[in-house]
C-alpha positions in Angstrom: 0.0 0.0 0.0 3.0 2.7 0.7 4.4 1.9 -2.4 1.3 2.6 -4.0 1.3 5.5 -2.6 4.6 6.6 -3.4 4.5 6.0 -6.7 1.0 8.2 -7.0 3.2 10.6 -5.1 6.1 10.7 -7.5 5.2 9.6 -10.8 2.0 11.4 -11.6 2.9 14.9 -10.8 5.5 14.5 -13.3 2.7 12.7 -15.7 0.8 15.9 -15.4 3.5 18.2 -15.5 4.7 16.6 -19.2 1.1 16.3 -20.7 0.6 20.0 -21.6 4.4 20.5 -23.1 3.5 17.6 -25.4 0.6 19.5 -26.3 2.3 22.4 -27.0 4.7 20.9 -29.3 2.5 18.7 -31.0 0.0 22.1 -32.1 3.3 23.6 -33.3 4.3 21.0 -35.5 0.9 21.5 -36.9 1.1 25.5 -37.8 3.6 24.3 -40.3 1.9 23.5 -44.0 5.0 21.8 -46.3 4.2 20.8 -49.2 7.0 20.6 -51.5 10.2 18.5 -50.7 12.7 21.6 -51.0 12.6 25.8 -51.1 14.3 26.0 -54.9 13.2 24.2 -58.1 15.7 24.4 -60.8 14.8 28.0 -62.1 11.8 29.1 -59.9 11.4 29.3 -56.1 8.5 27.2 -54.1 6.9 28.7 -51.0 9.1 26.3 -48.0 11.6 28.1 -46.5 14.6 26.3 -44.0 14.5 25.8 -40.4 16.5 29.1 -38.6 19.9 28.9 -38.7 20.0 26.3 -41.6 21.8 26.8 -44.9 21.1 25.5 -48.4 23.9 25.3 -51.1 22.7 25.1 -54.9 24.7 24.8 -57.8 23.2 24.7 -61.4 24.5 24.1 -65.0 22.9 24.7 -68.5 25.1 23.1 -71.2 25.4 23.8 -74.9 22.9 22.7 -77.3 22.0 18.9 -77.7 21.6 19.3 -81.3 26.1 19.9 -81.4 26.0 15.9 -81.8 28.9 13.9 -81.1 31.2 16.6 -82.6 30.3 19.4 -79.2 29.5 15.9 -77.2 26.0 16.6 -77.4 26.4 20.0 -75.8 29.3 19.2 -72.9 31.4 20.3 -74.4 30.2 23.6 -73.8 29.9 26.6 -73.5 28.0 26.1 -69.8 26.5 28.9 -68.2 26.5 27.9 -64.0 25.2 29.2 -61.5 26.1 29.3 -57.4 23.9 30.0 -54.2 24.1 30.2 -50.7 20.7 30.2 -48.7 20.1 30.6 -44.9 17.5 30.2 -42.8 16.9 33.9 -40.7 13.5 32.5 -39.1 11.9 29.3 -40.3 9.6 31.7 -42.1 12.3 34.0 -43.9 15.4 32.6 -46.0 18.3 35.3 -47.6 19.9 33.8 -50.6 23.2 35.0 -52.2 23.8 33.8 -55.8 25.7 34.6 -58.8 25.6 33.2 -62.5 28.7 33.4 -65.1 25.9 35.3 -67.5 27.5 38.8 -67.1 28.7 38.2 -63.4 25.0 38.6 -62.2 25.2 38.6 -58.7 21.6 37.9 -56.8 20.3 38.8 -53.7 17.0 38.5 -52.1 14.7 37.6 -50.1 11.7 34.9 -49.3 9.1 35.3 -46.7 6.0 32.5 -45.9 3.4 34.8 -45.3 0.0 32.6 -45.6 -1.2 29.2 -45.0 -4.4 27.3 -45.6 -4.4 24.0 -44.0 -6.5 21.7 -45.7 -6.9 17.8 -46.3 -7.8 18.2 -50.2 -6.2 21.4 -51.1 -3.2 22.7 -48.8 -2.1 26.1 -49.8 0.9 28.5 -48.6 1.6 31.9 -49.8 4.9 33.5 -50.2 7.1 36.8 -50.9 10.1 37.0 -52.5 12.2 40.6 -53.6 15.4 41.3 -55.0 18.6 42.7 -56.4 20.8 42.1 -59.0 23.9 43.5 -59.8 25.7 42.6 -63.3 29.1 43.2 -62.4 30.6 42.0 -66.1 28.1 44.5 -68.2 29.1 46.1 -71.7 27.4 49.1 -73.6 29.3 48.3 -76.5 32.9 48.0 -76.5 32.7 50.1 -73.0 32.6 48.2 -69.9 30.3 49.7 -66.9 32.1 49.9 -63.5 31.3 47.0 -61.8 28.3 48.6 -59.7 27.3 50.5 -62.1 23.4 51.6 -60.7 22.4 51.6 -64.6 23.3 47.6 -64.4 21.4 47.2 -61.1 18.0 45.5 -61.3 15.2 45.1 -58.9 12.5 41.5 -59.1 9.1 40.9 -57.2 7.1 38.2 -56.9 4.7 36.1 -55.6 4.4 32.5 -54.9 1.3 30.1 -55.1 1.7 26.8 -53.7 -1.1 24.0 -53.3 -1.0 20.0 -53.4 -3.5 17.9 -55.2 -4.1 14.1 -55.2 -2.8 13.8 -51.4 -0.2 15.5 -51.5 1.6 13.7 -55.0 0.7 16.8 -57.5 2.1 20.0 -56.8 1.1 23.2 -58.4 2.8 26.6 -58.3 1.9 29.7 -59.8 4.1 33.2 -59.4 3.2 36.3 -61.1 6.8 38.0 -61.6 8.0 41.3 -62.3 11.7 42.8 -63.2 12.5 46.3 -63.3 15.5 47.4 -65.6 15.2 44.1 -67.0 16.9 45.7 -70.0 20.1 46.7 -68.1 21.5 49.5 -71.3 18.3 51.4 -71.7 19.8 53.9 -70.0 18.5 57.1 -72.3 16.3 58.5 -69.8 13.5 59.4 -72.5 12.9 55.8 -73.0 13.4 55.5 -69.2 14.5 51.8 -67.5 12.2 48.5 -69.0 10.5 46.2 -67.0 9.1 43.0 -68.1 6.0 41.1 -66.7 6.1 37.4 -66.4 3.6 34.0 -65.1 5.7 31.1 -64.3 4.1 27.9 -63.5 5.3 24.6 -62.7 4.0 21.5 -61.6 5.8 18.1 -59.5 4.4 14.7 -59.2 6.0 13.0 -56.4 5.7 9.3 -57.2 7.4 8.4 -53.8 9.4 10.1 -51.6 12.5 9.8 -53.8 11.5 10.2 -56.9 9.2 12.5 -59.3 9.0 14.5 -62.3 8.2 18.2 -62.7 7.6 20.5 -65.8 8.5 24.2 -65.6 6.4 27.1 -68.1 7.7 30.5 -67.8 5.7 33.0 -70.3 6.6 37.0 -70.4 3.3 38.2 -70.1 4.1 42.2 -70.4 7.0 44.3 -70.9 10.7 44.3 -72.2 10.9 40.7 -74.4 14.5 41.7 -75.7 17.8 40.2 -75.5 19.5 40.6 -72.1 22.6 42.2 -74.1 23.5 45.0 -75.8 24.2 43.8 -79.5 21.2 43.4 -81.5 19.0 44.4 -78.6 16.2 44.7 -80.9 16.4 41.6 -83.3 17.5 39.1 -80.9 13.9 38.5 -78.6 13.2 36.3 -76.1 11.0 33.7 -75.9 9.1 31.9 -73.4 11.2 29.0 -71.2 10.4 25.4 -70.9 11.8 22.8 -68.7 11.2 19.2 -68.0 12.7 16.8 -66.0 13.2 13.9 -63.1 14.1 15.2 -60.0 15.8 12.7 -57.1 16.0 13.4 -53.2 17.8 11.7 -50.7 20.2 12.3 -47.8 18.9 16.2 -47.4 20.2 16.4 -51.6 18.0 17.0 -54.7 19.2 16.3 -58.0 17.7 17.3 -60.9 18.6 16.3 -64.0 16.6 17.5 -67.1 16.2 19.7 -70.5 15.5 23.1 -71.9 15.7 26.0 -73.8 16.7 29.0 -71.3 20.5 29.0 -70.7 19.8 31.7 -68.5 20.2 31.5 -64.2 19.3 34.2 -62.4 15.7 35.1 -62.0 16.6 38.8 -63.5 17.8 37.1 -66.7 15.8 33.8 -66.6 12.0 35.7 -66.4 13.2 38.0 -69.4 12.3 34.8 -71.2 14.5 32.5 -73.2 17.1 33.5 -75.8 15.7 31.0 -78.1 12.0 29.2 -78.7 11.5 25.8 -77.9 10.3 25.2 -81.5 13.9 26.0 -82.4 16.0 22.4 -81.9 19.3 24.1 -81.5 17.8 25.8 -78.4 17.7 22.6 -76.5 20.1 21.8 -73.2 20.9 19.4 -71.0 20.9 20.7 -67.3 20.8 19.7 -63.8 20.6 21.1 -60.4 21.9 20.2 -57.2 20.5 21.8 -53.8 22.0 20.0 -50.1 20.2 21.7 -47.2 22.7 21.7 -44.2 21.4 21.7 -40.5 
């Protein structure tokens, strides 16, 4: 009978001391809508962010065209236009990213906030911001190079990011209306004043298991500048809209992607200008991939 007692005495004030911290933790975890498997698809940003204090490395490549044959080794032989990044978790709602592309030295910085998120069993949804600068550090106007922060050469992007999953949680869907200022970086006779071009990427991921899926990314300029992203032949050479399709594999906190397209362009200044050539055209078409490790 004591030793009832004692254990009454000692075991369930600890029992009821526990009970509401589990609580707690468990209504936490379930604030948090995820949806896709990582914060970065190959060109375009999804609405997950990383835990605080985390860090994401990405690394990207665009090869030369497929259509080179065995002669340019079916476009690996190059040229390759690559891109670097750097990602950190401020909050677990708000990642910074640092990243340049060899495309005129276009450095990137910005910004991704979570700001909204619809819980639901059919149709989860989150909502995000994104904003940022670009600096193209390796510019020309003509035969003159700009000084490497030259504010003509600096660019400013916007957008907004539409996630939701369909067919629990295998189909994801996102949708982000875009918008570059100075997206032409020489228009810089201020009667024409700076461009801006207008964009609507959308992509879509079907996660047939936790490892593996396949994805399809549609970028159409919408408005705006739809020019070359250089100074020669600014007004012959136009772009076109970008396509992108691929496998994409996960495992051990890496995502590989491995895929084709027509936009040899990396940083979302250049890339939602549009493509340099259309997807009709054969000699526009790349072999790519893109790593991202997310380290805790």
């Amino acid at each position: 009978m004591r030793a009832y007692k004692l254990f009454i005495l000692l075991i369930l004030p600890c029992i009821l001391i526990a009970q509401p911290s589990w609580q707690r933790s468990a209504e936490l975890v379930k604030t948090e809508v995820e949806l896709f498997h990582v914060s970065q698809m190959p060109d375009l940003p999804t609405t997950e962010t990383l835990q605080k204090g985390s860090f994401m490395y990405e690394i990207s490549h665009r090869f030369g065209s497929f259509n080179s044959g065995y002669q340019g080794m079916y476009g690996f032989d190059g040229p390759v236009t690559m891109r670097m990044a750097l990602s950190y978790g401020v909050t677990n709602h708000l990642i910074a990213t640092i990243g340049r592309s060899s495309l005129q030295d276009n450095l990137d910085i910005r910004l991704k906030l979570k700001a909204l998120q619809v819980r639901s069993s059919t149709m989860p949804t989150v909502v995000a911001l994104q904003a940022g600068i670009a600096f193209n550090t390796e510019s020309y106007a003509g035969l003159v190079k700009r000084k490497a922060f030259d504010s003509n050469s600096n660019q400013f992007y916007g957008q907004i990011i539409f996630n939701t999953m369909l067919l629990q949680k295998k189909l994801g869907i996102g949708i982000i209306p875009s918008v570059v200022y100075n997206s032409f970086i020489f228009a810089n006779d201020y009667s024409a004043g700076k461009k801006y071009t207008a964009s609507l990427p959308l992509y879509a991921q079907y996660y047939l298991n936790r490892m593996w899926s396949i994805w399809t990314e549609y970028t159409p300029v919408v408005g705006g500048w739809k020019g070359n992203v250089f100074y020669d032949a600014a007004d012959e050479n136009k772009s076109h809209n970008s396509l992108s399709t691929g496998i994409a594999i996960g495992t051990g906190g890496h995502v590989f992607y491995l895929f084709a397209t027509n936009n040899s362009r990396l940083n979302p200044t250049q890339y939602l200008v549009g493509a340099p050539a259309s997807a009709d055209d054969r000699d526009a078409w790349r072999i790519a991939f893109c790593i991202t490790r997310e380290l805790h």
